[in-house]
N, C-alpha and C positions, 0 to 999 in steps of 0.2 A: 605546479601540478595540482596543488592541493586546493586553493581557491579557483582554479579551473573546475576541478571535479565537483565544487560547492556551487557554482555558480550552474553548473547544468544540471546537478542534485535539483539546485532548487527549481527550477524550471521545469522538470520532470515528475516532481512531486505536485503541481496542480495538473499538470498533464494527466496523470494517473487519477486523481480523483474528478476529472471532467470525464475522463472515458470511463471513469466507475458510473458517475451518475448517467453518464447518456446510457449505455450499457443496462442497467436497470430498467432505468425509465422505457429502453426498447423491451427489454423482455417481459416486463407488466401488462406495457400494452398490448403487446404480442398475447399474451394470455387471456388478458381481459373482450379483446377482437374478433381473438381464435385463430389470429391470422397462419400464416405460411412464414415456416424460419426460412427465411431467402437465403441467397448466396452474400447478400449484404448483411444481413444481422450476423451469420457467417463472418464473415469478417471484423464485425465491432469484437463479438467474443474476441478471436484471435488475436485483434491488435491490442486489447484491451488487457490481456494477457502478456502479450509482448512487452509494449509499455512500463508493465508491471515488474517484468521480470529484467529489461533495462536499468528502471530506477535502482532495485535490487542489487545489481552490481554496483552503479552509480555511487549506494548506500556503502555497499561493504570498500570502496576506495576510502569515501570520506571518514568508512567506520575508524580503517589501520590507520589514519593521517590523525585523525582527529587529537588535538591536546586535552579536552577533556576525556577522551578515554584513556589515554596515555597517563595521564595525572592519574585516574582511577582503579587502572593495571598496575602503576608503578608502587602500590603499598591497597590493593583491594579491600584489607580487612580496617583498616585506619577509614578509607574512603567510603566504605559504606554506611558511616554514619550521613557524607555528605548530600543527601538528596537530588540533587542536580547531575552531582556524576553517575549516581548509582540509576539515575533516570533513565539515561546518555548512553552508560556503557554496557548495561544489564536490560532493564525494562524496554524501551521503547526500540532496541534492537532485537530483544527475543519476542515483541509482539509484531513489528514489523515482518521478519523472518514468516511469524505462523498466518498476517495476512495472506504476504505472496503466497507462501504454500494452499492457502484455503482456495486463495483465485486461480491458482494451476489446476488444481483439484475439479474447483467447479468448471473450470472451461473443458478439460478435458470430460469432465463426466457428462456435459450438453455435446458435446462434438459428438460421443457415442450414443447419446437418449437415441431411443425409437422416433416416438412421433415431435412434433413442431409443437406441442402443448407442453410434452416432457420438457424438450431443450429449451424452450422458453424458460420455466419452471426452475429448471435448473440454474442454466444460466443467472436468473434473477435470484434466488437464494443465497448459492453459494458467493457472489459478487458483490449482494446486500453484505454476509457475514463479514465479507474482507474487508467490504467498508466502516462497517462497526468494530472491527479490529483495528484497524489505522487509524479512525477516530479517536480511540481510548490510546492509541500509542501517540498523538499529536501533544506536543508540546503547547498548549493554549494559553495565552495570556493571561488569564484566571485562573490554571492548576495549580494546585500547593505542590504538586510532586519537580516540576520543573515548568520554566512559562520562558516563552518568546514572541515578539511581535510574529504576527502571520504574514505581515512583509517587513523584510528587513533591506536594508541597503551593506552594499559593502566595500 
């Protein structure tokens, strides 16, 4: 169950930040244009959101599986000397969490804008933020706080 849940984690975790950037990249141009939010941009928000809020569950199976949190929970005040778990089990799960929330947020706030300049506007901000939240929550092969190849085998 658990290298299941990791093996479609990972899968969904570029899934999410492809529909972040197309997602943007629609709403800029849309602004920059002036264009008309269609029934198709309409839908990038929502699946885009969706997506988001899939990998999220996805997240919180491999969070309870997880042996590095497990090691981190089982003595918290010992392990938070240790950087990697404290990364794992605290940081990169409470930034993760306030992504999704930032992109529910902004999708629902462009679903409600008035006009197709607002919901563009919107959309693009609040979905940039999420993605500068996720970024700072990625485990990158060059952080001191915790590092992982960007692709891993398993």
């Amino acid at each position: 169950m658990y290298s299941t849940a990791l093996v479609i984690h990972s899968f969904f975790r570029w899934l999410v930040l492809l529909s972040l950037l197309y997602a943007i990249f629609r709403a800029f141009r849309g602004i920059q244009a002036g264009a008309r939010f269609s029934k198709n941009d309409n839908s990038i928000r929502h699946w885009t959101a969706t997506i988001s809020h899939i990998q999220l569950l996805l997240g919180f199976a491999v969070y309870l599986k997880s042996p590095v949190v497990n090691a981190f929970w089982d003595n918290p005040k010992a392990a938070s000397g240790q950087m990697g778990l404290l990364f794992f089990s605290v940081i990169h799960f409470a930034l993760m969490l306030l992504a999704i929330m930032v992109i529910t947020i902004g999708s629902a706030k462009a679903k409600r804008a008035e006009t197709d300049r607002e919901k563009f506007r919107t959309m693009g901000v609040w979905f940039a933020a999420g993605l500068f939240i996720i970024f700072l929550a990625i485990p990158w092969p060059f952080s001191p706080l915790a590092n992982r190849p960007l692709l891993r085998g398993f």
